[in-house]
C-alpha positions in Angstrom: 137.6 103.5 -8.7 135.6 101.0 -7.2 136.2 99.2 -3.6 135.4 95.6 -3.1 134.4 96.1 -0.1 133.8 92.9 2.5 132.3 94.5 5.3 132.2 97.9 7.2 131.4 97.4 11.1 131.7 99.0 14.3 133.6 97.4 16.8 136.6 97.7 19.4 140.0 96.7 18.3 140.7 93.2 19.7 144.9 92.8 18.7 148.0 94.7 19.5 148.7 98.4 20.9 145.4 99.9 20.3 143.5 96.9 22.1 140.3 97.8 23.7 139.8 101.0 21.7 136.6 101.2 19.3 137.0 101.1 15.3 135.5 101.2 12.5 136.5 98.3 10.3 136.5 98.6 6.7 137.3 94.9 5.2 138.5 95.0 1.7 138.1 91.5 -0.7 140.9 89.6 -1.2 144.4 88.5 -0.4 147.5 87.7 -2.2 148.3 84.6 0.3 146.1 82.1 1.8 147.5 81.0 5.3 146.5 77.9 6.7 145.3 79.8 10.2 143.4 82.5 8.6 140.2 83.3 10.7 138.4 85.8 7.9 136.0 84.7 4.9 137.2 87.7 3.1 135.7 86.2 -0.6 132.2 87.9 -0.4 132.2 91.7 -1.5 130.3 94.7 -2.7 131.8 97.2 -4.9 131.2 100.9 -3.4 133.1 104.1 -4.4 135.2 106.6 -2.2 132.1 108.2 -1.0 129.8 105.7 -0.9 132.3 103.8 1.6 132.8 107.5 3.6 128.9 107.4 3.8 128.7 104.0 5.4 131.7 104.4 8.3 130.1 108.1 9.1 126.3 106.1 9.9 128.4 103.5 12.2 130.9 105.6 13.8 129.2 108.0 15.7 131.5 110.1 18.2 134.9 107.1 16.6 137.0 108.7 14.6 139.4 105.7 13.9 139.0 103.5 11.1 140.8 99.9 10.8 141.5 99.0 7.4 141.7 95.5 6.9 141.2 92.2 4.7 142.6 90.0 3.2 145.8 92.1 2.1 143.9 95.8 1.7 146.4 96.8 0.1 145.3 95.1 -2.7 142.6 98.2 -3.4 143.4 100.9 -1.1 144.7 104.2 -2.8 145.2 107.6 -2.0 141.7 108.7 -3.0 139.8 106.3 -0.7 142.6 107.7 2.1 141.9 111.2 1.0 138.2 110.8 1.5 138.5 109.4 5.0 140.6 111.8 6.2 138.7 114.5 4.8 135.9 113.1 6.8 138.1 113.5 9.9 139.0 110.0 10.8 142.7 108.6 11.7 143.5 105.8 9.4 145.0 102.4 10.9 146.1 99.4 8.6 146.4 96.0 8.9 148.4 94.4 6.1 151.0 91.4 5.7 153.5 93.4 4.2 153.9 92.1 1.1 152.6 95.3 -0.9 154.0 99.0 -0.3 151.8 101.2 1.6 150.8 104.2 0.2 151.5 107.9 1.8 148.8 109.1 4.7 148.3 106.1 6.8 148.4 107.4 10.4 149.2 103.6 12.5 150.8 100.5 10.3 150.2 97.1 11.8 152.1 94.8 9.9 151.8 90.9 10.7 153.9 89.3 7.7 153.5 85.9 6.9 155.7 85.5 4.1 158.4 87.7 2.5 158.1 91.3 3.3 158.0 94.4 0.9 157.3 97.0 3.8 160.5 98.4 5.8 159.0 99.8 8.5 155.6 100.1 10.7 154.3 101.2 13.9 153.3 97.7 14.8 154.7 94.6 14.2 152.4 91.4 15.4 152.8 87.5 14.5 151.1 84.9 14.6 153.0 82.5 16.9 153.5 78.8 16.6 156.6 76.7 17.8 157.8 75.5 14.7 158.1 79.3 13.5 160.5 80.4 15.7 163.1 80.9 13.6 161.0 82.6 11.2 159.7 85.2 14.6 163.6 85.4 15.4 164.4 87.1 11.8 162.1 90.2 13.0 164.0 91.0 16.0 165.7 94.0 14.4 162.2 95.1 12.3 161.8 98.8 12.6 158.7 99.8 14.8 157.9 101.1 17.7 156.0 97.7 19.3 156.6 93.7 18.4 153.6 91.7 19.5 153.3 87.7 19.4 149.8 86.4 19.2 149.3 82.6 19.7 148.1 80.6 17.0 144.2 79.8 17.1 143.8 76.4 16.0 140.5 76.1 17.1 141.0 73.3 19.9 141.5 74.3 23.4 144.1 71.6 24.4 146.1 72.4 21.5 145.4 76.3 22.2 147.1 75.8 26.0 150.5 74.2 24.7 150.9 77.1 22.1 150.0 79.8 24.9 152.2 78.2 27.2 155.0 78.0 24.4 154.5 81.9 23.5 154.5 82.9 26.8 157.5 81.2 27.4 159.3 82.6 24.1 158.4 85.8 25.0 160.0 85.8 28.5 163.1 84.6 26.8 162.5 87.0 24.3 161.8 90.3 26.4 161.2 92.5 23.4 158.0 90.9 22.2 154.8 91.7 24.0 151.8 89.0 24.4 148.7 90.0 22.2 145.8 88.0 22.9 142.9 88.5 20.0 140.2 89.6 22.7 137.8 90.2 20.5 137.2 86.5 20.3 137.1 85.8 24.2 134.4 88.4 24.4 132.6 86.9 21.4 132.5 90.0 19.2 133.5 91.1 15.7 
């Protein structure tokens, strides 16, 4: 098979439980949603096989042995071979999907930030985008099966309108005590 492949990039995880901790991101092409607030041009690809892909994170990773697989919905393409070859390569496998698609066997974290109806039923990591006027949508995840539930304030690209939605999720969340605050600080330090 061949991977349309977006982009492959060292970086450190800016979202959720494994903030802070340095990845390499494989983006896969394409998405089987198109959300109003999403922040990736996932359009552009190139098509690489198993071990092309394996090639290109072992020349970024150096001593990282965790690899982000991302999009778009990556579960779109991602199989058992590509997770085969990665782990043969002797990295741990995180993904980052909306749920919507079943995940195959061998991923190692699941970060699940669903946006519409949900096919997975369960993950490590639950995160959600978080705007006012979906609160009732956040409430029907309370009693999602994971280990951490993470609200992330909607980016809307305007500061004042930025501060009332932080204040708002902040303010959910301490009503709310089983969410946790993510904040994507990969964009306040103006990395990938």
């Amino acid at each position: 098979m061949r991977y349309r492949v977006n982009e492959i990039f060292l970086s450190l995880q800016g979202e959720g439980f494994w903030t802070g901790t340095p990845m390499v991101f494989l983006r896969l092409s394409g998405c089987n949603l198109a959300c109003p607030f999403c922040d990736t041009d996932f359009s552009a690809f190139t098509e690489m096989s198993a071990s092309e892909v394996v090639d290109q994170v072992l020349a970024l990773a150096g001593e990282c042995r965790r690899v982000c697989i991302t999009g778009g919905e990556p579960l779109l393409q991602l199989d058992s071979t590509l997770i085969d070859a990665l782990h043969a390569a002797g990295f741990t496998l995180h993904l980052e999907t909306n749920g919507t698609l079943k995940a195959p066997d061998g991923i190692d974290w699941i970060t699940v930030s669903p946006k519409a109806g949900i096919a997975l039923k369960q993950a490590n990591e639950l995160k959600l985008v978080f705007q006012k006027a979906d609160e009732a949508f956040i409430d029907t995840f309370a009693g999602f099966p994971c280990q951490h539930r993470f609200l992330q304030p909607c980016d809307t690209g305007n500061p004042e309108k930025n501060a009332v939605i932080h204040k708002e999720c902040v303010e959910y969340i301490k009503s709310h005590p089983w969410w946790r605050l993510s904040l994507q600080t990969h964009k306040l330090l103006g990395i990938r």
